[in-house]
N, C-alpha and C positions, 0 to 999 in steps of 0.2 A: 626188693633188691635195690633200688631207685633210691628210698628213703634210709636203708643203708649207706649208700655208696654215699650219700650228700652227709651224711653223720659223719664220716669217714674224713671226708673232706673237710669238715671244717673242725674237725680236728687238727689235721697236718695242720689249717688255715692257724690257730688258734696257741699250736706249738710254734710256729714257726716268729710267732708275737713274744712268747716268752724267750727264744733265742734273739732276735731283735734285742730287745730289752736288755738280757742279758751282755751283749756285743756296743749296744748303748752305753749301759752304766759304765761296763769298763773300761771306756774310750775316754767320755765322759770324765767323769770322777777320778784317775789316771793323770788328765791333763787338767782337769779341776783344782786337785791336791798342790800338782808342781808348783803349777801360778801360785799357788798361795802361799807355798815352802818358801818360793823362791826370794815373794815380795816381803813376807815375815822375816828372812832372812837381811835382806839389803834395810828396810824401813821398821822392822818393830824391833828385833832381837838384837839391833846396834847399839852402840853406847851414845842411845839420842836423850832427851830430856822426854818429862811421863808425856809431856802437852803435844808434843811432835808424834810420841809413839802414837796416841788415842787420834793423831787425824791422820796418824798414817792407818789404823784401823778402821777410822770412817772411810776414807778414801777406797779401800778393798772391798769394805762391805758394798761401797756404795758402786765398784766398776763391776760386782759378782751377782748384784741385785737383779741386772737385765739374764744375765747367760742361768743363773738359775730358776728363774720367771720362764722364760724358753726350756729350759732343762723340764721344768713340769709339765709347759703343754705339751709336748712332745710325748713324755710317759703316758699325759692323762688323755691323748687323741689316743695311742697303739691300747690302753685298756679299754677303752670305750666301745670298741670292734668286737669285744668278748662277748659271749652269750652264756657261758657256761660257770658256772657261780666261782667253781672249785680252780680254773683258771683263772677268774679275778684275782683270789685267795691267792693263788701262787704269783702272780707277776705282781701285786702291791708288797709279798712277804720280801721277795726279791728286791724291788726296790726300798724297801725297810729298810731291810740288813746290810744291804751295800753302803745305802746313806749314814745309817748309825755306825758300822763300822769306820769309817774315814772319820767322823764327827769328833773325834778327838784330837785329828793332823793337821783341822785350820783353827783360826781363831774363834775367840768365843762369841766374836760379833755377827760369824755367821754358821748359826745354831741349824742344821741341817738336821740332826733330829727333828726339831720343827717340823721344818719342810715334808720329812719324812712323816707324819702324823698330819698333814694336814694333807697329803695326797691319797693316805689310806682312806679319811674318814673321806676327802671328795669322792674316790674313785669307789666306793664300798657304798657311801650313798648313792652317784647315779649310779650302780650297777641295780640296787632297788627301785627304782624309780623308773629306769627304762622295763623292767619286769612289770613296774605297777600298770605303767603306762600301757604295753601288751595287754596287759588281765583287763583292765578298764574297757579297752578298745573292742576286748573279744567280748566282751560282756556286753557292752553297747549293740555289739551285733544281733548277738542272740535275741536279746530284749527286742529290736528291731522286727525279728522274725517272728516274735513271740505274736509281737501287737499285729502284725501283717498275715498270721494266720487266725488271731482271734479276730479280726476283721470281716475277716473271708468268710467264715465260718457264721459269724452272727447273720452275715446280707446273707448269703442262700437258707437262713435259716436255721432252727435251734438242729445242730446235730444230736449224736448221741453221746451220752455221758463220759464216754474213754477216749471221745475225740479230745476233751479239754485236760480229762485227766493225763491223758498222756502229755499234752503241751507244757502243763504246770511241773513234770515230774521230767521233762528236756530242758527246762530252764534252770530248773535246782540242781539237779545236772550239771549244767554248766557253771552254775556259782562254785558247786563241791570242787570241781576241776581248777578255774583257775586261784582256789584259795589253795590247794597241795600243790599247783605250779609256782605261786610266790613262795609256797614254806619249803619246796625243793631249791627254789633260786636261792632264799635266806641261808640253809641248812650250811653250807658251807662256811658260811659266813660264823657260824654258831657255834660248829663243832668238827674237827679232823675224822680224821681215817679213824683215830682209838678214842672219836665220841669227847673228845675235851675240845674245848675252846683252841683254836693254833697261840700260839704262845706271844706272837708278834700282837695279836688282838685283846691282850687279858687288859691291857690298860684302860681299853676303851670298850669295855665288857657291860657296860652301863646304858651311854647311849646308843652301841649297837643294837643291844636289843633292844631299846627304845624307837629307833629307825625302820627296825623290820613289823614290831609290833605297830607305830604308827602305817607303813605300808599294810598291812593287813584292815587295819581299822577304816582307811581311806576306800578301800579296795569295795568291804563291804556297805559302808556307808554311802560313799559314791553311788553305787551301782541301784539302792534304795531311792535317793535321793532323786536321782533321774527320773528313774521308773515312776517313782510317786508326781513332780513336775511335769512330764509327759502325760498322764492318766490326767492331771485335774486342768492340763490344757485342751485335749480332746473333750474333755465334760462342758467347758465352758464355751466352746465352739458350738453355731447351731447345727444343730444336731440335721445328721444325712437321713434322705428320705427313704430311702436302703437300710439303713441300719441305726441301730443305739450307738452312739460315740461312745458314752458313759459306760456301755460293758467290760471297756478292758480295767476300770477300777475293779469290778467283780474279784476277775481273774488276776490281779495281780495281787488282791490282795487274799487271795487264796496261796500264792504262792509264797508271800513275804509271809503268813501263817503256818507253812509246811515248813520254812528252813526255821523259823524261830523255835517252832512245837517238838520239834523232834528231840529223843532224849538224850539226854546229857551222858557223858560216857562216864560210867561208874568211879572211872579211876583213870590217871591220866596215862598210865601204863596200858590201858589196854584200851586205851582210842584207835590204836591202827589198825589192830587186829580187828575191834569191831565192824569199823570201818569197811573194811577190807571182807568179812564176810560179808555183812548184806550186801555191799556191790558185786562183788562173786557171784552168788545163788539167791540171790532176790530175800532170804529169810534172815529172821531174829533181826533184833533192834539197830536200826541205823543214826548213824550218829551223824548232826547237821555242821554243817559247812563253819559256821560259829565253832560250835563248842569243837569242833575235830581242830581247828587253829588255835584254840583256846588252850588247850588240851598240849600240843604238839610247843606251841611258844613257853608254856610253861613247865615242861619237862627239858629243854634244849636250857630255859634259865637257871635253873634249879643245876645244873651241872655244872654251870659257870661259875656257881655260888650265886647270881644274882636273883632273890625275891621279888617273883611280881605281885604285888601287892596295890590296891585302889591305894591306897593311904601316901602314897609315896610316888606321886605322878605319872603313875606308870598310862600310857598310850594307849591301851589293850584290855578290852574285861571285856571275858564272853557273856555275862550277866547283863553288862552296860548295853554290848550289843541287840543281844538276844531282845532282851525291852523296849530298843529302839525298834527293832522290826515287829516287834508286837505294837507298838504305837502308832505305827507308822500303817502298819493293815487295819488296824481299828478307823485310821483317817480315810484308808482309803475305800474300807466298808460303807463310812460315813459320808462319803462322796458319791459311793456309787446309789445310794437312800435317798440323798436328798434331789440327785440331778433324777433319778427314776420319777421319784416322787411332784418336782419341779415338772417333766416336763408330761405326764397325765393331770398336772393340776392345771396347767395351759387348756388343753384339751375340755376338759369342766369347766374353767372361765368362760371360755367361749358360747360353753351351751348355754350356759348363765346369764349372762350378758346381752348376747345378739337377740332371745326371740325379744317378744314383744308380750309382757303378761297383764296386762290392764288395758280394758277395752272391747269395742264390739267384736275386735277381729280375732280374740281370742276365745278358740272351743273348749265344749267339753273333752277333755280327755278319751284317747280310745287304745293306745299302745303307748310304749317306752320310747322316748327318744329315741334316734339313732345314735345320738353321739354317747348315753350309756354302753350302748354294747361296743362301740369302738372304745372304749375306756377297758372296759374288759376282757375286750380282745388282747389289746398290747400288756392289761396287767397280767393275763395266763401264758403271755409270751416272756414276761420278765418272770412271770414264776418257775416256767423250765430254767429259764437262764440260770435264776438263780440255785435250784434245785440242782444242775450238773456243775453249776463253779464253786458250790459248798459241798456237792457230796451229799445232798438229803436223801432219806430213804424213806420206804412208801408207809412205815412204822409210825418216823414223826409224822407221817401227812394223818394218817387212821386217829393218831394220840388227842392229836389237834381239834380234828373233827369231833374227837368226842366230848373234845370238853364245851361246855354249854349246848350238848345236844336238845338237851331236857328244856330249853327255854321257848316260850313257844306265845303265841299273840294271846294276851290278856281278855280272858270274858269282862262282857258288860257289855255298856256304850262305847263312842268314843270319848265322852268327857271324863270317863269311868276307866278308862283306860288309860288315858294322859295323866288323871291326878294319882295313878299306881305308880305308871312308869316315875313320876318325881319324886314321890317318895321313896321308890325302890331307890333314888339318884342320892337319896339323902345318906342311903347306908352301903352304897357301892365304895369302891376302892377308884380315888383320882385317876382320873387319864394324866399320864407325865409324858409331855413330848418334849424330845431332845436325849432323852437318858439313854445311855451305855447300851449299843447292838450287839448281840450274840452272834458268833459264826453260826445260825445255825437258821433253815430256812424259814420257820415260824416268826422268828426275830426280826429276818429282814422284811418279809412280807406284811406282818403287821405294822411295821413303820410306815413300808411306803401306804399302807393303806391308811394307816392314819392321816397321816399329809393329803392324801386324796379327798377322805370325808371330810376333814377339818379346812381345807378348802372350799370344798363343797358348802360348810354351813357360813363361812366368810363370807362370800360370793351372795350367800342367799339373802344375807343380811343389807346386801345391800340394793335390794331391790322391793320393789310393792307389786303385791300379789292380788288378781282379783280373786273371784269363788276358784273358776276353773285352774286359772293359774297357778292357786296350792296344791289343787287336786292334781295338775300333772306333776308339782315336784314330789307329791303322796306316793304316786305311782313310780315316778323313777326312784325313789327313794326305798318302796318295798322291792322295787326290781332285786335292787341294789343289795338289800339285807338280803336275798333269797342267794343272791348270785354267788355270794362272797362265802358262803358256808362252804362251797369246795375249796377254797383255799385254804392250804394248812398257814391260817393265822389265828389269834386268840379273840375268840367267839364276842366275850363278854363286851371286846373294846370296838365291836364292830356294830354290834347291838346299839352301844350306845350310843356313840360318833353319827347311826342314824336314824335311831330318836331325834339326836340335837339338830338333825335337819329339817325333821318333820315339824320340829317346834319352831325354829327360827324361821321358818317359810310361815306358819300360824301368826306369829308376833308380828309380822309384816304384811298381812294380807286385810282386806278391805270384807270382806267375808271368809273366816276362817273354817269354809261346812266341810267337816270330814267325807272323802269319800268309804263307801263302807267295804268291810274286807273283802265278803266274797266279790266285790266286782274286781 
């Protein structure tokens, strides 16, 4: 009842702007015209010479230049109060028609057609712009909330899967929202009551749609752009001892994946409808925030007669967009891999580096570092993470697992076993690091494990080993291969990455004596 009665309201508020206007012009322009009859009368229309008439015409233009400078801020402060698109449309048509009708009873020196054209395209452009600037604001917020609940959520702990999927799917949410709140602001602007362009608009049927489509483009990009800026400044902050800073990359770029992915509406006719059912009853195909604006701008052009077409400047391709948001989560997948990755490879520096492995004071081996299992700890804590901000299921994890189940420690000695493993190295398949992540949990886990081993063999490189001292990187090193077969990454590249440990602690060690398996 409330949010009726305030609708209500500013309605009267919003008519009561077009009777203004209208009570303006005609006062206005009324005593605008006389002035002009009167002074064309005594100074231009007399039997003067042409040189007298042409400064008696500077002279008019030049005392009408102030009162119709004031004349426009006037209209363009009473339109700038509107909220409602369709009242724009009506109080610039009115001021239109008033202006261009009188345009033939003064002189030509003062072209109020003009004027009339240059206050439609002001007041028509901020009438978008104060919309964009709404959409932007509200969207800023969300995003705000977004990142304040995946905060919360990481420090007490990995929740449950539908805690994030539901966050990811209130935030696309919101984008869907405010992109049909600017194409409801636009719509008026586009097309009348009987679905054609208002008549007062056809001339400038080109760059309108170029203004609402660049508004649209801003809108989405914008809201990207942040998001991503935001994500890779929390990653490059040290990281809180409470939580991953670097998770909201995860999640964000699960979301910029969900509005890019989603499908394209078969046909631009039956975007709303689609639309409009799966937000109804939750089923069939949902159509994304993109392409339903994509969709909706190029059906409103196409009745104007104007083509939007890439080839012809056009502001606006859901294609163009759709690829940006695809690039744009591919960045920030890649953000969230390497800062994961970055900060357990801190973690392995460390173990690296501090003890001390040459020397009397160095034993034989008898357990695993501690700081392997804290590696493993935070990498099975980023493997939920990642498992509910992708969506994995426990299929991919079994698939994973099974491939290179079959691979298993080599009979013989150990030198028997080293000169296999190099051989087998000779006809494996390159480890490539840097290439193209998959949204998919195997993809990301493998990476950062990779970054972690190859770390790991860095590290080792640069230090000298006594006996014992290889045999505890031996030992942390099979921990490490034993440990990692439960994570769904790819077997083969884990195998290998630590081999290349057990070998580059060997090439650096002062007595290279294997220890033996079963110990």
């Amino acid at each position: 009842g409330g949010g009726g009665g305030a609708r209500e309201e500013r309605g009267e508020e919003e008519s009561g702007v077009f009777l203004h206007l209208q009570a303006l012009n005609v006062r206005f322009l009324q005593c605008f015209v006389e002035h002009c009859m009167e002074y064309c009368t005594l100074f231009v229309e007399s039997e003067r010479a042409e040189k007298e008439k042409e400064s008696a015409c500077d002279a008019l233009q030049e005392q009408m230049q102030p009162l119709l400078l004031r004349y426009s801020q006037i209209v363009q402060e009473r339109i700038s109060t509107l909220e409602d698109g369709t009242q724009v449309v009506r109080c610039t048509e009115l001021v239109s028609k008033q202006l261009n009708n009188v345009n033939n009873l003064v002189p030509q020196q003062i072209p109020l057609d003009v004027l009339a054209s240059s206050i439609v395209q002001h007041e028509l452009s901020a009438h978008l712009r104060r919309r964009l600037d709404h959409s932007q604001a509200a969207l800023a917020a969300r995003r705000a909330e977004f990142e304040k609940a995946v905060d919360t959520a990481v420090k007490k702990g990995t929740p449950e899967r539908g805690l994030f999927a539901e966050l990811r799917h209130r935030l696309v949410d919101a984008v869907e929202a405010e992109a049909r709140a600017l194409y409801a602001c636009a719509k008026p602007l586009l097309q009348n009551e009987r679905r054609k362009m208002p008549a007062f608009l056809r001339p400038q049927a080109q760059p309108l749609v170029d203004s609402v489509a660049a508004s649209a483009s801003d809108l989405l990009l914008s809201f990207a752009s942040a998001a991503l800026a935001r994500a890779s400044k929390l990653a490059a902050s040290p990281a809180d001892s409470n939580a991953r800073s670097f998770a909201l990359a995860l999640h964000l770029s699960s979301v910029f994946l969900e509005i890019s992915n989603e499908s394209a509406p078969a046909s631009s006719s039956s975007a709303s409808s689609t639309s409009s059912t799966s937000s109804a009853d939750g089923q069939g195909e949902r159509v994304s925030p993109i392409s339903l604006l994509d969709a909706k701008l190029r059906k409103s052009a196409k009745r104007i007669g104007y083509q939007i077409d890439a080839t012809v400047n056009v502001q606006f391709s859901g294609d163009h967009i759709r690829h940006e948001y695809q690039d744009m989560a591919q960045k920030l997948l890649l953000l969230y891999v390497k800062s994961a990755g970055r900060s357990l490879s801190k973690m392995v520096r460390k173990g690296v580096e501090t003890p001390t492995w040459i020397g009397p004071r160095v034993k034989e081996p008898r357990d695993v570092r501690m700081v392997m299992e804290v590696v493993l700890d935070e990498l099975r804590a980023i493997s939920e993470e990642v498992d509910n901000g992708l969506g994995g299921d426990d299929q991919e994890r079994s698939s994973s697992e099974s491939r290179g189940r079959g691979r298993s420690a080599l009979p013989g000695s150990a030198s028997d076993r080293m000169l296999k493993r190099n051989l087998t190295k000779l006809f494996q398949k390159k480890i490539v690091f840097g290439e193209a992540i998959n949204f998919t949990t195997n993809s990301v886990l493998t990476s950062i494990i990779k970054i972690i081993l190859k770390s790991f063999t860095e590290y080792t490189r640069l230090q000298t080993f006594s006996k014992f001292g290889y045999q505890q990187i031996q030992v942390d090193a099979s921990f490490l291969r034993l440990s990692l077969r439960s994570f769904p990454a790819d077997r083969v590249v884990v195998e290998t990455l630590v081999d290349e440990i057990v070998t580059s602690a060997a090439a650096r060690a002062i007595d290279a004596a294997p220890m033996d398996n079963s110990v």
